[in-house]
N, C-alpha and C positions, 0 to 999 in steps of 0.2 A: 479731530478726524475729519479730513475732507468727503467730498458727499460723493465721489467714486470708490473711496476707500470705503464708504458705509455700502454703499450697492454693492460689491465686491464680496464682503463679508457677509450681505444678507443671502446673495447666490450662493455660495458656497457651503450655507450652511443649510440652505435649500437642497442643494445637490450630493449634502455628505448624507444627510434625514434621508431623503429617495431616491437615491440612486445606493450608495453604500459606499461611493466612489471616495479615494481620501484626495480630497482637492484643496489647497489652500494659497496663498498667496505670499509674494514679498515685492519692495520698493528696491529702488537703483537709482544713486546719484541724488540731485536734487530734488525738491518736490516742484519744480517747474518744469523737470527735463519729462515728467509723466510717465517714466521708466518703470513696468510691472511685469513681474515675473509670476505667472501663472503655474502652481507646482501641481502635476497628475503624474496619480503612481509613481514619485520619486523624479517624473521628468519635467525639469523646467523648461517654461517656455518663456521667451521673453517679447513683449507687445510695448506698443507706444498706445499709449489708451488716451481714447477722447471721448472726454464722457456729456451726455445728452441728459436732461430728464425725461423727455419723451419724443421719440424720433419717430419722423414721419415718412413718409416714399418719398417727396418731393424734397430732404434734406439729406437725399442718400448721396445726390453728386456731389452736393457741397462736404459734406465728409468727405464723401472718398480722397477731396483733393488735398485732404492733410494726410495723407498716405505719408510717413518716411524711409527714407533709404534704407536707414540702419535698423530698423525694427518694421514686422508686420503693425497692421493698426488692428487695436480691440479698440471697440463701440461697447460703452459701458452706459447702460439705461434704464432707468426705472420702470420704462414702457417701450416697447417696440411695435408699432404697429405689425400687421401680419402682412402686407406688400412690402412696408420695410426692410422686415425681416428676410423675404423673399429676392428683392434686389441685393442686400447684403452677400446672400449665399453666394449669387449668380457672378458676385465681384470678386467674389473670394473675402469678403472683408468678414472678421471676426468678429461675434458679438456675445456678451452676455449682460441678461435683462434680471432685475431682481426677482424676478419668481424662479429662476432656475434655468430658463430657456439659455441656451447657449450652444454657440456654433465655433469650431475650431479647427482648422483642416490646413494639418503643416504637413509639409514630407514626411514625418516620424508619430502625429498623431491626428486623430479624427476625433473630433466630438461633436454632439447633433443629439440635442434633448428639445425638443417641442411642443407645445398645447398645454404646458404648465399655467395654470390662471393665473393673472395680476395677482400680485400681493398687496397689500391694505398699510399704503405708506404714513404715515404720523402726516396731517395736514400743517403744514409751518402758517407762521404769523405771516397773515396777506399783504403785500404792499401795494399800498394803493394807487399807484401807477399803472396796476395790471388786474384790477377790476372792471366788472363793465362799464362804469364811468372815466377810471382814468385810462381804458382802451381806447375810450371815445375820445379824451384831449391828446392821447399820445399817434393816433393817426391823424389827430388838427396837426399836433408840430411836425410829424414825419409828410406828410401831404404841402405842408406851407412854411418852407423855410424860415424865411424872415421872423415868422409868430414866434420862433424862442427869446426874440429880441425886446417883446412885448411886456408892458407890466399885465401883473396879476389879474388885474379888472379889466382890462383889455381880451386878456383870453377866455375869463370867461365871459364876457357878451357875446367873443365870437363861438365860444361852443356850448353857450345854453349851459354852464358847467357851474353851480355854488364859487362863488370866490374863495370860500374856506376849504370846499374840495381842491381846489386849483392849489395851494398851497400845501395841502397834502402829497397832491400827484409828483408836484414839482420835487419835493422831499424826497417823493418815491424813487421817482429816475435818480436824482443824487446819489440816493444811497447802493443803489444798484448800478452805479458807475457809466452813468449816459451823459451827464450834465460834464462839462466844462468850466471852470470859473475863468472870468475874462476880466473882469475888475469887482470891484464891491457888489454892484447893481445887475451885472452884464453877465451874462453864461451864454457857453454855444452847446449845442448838440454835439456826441461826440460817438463812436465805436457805434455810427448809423445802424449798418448793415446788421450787425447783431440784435440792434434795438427791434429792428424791421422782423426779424427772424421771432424775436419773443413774441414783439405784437400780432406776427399769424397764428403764433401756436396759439393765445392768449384769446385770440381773435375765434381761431375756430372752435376753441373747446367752452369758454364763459362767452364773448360778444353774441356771436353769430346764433346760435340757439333760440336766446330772447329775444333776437329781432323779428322770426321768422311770424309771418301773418296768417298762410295758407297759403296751400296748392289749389292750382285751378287746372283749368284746360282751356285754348282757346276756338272761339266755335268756327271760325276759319280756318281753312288748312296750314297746316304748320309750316308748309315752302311757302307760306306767304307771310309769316311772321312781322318781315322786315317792312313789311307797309303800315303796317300798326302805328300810329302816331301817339307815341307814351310821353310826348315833349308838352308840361303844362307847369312847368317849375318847380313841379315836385317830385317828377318821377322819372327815374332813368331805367338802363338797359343795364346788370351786371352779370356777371358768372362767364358760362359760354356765350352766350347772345353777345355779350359786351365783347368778347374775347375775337368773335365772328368779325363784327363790326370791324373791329382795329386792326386785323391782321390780316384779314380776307383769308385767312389760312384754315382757321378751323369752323368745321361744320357743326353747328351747335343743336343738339340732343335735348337738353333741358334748358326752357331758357326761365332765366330771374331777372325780379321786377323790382327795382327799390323804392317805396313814396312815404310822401311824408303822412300819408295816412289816405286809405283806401277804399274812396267813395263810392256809392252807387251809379254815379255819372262817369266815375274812373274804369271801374267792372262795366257798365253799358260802353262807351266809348272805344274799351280793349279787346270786348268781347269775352271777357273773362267769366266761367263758369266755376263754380267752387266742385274740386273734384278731388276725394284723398288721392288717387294715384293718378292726378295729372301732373305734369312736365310743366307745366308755369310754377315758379315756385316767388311770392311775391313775401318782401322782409322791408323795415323800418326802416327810413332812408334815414340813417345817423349824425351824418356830418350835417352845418347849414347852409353851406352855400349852397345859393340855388342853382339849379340845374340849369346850364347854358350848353350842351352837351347831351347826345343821347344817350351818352354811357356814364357811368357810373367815374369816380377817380381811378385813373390809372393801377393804383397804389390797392384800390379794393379788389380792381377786377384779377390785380395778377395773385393777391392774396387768395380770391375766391377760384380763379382755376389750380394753382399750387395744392390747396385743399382738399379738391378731388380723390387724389391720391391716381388720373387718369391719366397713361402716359401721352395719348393725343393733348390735352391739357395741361400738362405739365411745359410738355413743347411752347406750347403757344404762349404761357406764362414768360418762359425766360425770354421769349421774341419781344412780346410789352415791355419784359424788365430792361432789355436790352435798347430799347426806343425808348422809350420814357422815362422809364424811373432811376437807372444804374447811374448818369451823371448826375443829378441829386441827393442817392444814397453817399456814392462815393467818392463825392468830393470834400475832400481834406479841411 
């Protein structure tokens, strides 16, 4: 049983329990055509279904663009963020999330069930590719081309990584179909953009958490941010502040500070004051290479506003993506 057909069933079986509705399901054609017939009160509906584990606001455009001709699109997910959820409505795009929440609104039928809590999915065997350590080598090889070309011992020097981890990770990607084989020795990277796509969700929910240091404030006024000199090889500008820098487009509300560790000449020098509800938000600079740049990698900063979930920030994300990073993801 494929894992849309297991969320499918777990809705439905959510929705026949509370609501009383008789709702169930069937397939059409092949199992790559994704062809699902959604059956209420006797009437089917048929959906081209693409299914998410957990979908976020900032991965509502990229859906939408598998829309097809022939069939509406259902969004089938184990988690729907609640902006998620919200953009979906506002596209018309159809969704059902495993606790029951589901939205469906054709010429002949309306449905709209809401506020159902996360349901308590079985935790699958982790692969280590997409833990906090092999989050950390799998933005070395998406940030640094060339490194998939590298032996083992090589990548870990460059990312502080166990040479045994590294072999792990590597396996990891494999098995979850990123890796290319290109001779005995040799592998490329391969279905980028999707790798990209895991490593933010992966990013925001296990990386980014265990980085974070503390919130400050800074004891200058905040329209003077950008004179702050955080350039001493260890620290950079990410999130908005970084987002600000590169595009001159967005005005940055909260800004984040990545170092490799956060001294008391670091806090005197920034002016940083430790404060729970201040707007500095300062996290573990992860990768090694040092800081030649006042910003953080391109590749963090568009991950860290995409994660927002802010539509001014989401903006400015795909303008980075679209300057920096898109010839790299999506080149062949």
């Amino acid at each position: 049983m494929n894992k849309e057909v297991e969320i499918i069933e777990q809705a439905a079986k959510v929705l026949r329990d509370r609501t009383g509705m008789k709702f169930t399901w069937q397939t059409y054609g092949k199992a790559e055509d994704k062809i699902y017939g959604i059956v209420f009160q006797s009437r089917v509906m048929q959906f081209i279904v693409e299914h998410k584990k957990q979908l976020s606001a900032y991965q509502v455009a990229q859906v939408a663009k598998t829309q097809d001709l022939r069939f509406p699109l259902l969004v089938v997910a184990e988690k729907i963020a609640d902006p998620a959820r919200e953009q979906l409505r506002m596209k018309g795009i159809a969704y059902l999330e495993a606790n029951g929440n589901i939205f469906i609104n054709t010429s002949h039928t309306t449905l709209f069930l809401d506020g159902n809590k996360p349901v308590k999915v079985a935790k699958p065997v982790t692969n280590r590719a997409f833990t906090k350590t092999g989050l950390k080598a799998v933005f070395h090889l998406l940030n640094n081309p060339d490194a998939i070309t590298k032996t083992y011992r090589q990548l870990a020097e460059e990312t502080g990584i166990a040479l045994g981890n590294i072999k792990y990770i590597m396996d990891g990607l494999a098995e979850a179909g990123y890796l290319l084989p290109l001779s005995k020795r040799k592998v490329a990277l391969k279905n980028k953009k999707e790798l990209l796509d895991r490593w933010i969700a992966g990013y925001r929910e296990t990386l980014k958490p265990d980085l974070f240091k503390g919130a400050f404030r800074i004891t200058e006024m905040q329209d003077n941010w950008q004179d702050i000199n955080v350039i001493d090889n260890s620290m950079a500008w990410g999130g908005e502040a970084a987002g600000e820098i590169m595009t001159n487009y967005l005005q940055a509300r909260a800004l984040t500070i990545y170092t490799s560790e956060l001294t008391s000449i670091q806090t005197e020098t920034v002016g940083l004051i430790p404060d729970k509800k201040g707007n500095v938000l300062v996290y573990e600079k992860f990768w090694h290479e040092q800081v030649v740049e006042i910003t953080a990698p391109p590749l963090l900063v568009y991950a860290d506003l995409l994660i927002t979930d802010d539509p001014r920030c989401i903006d400015t994300a795909r303008r980075i993506y679209d300057k920096y990073i898109k010839e790299q993801i999506e080149a062949v």
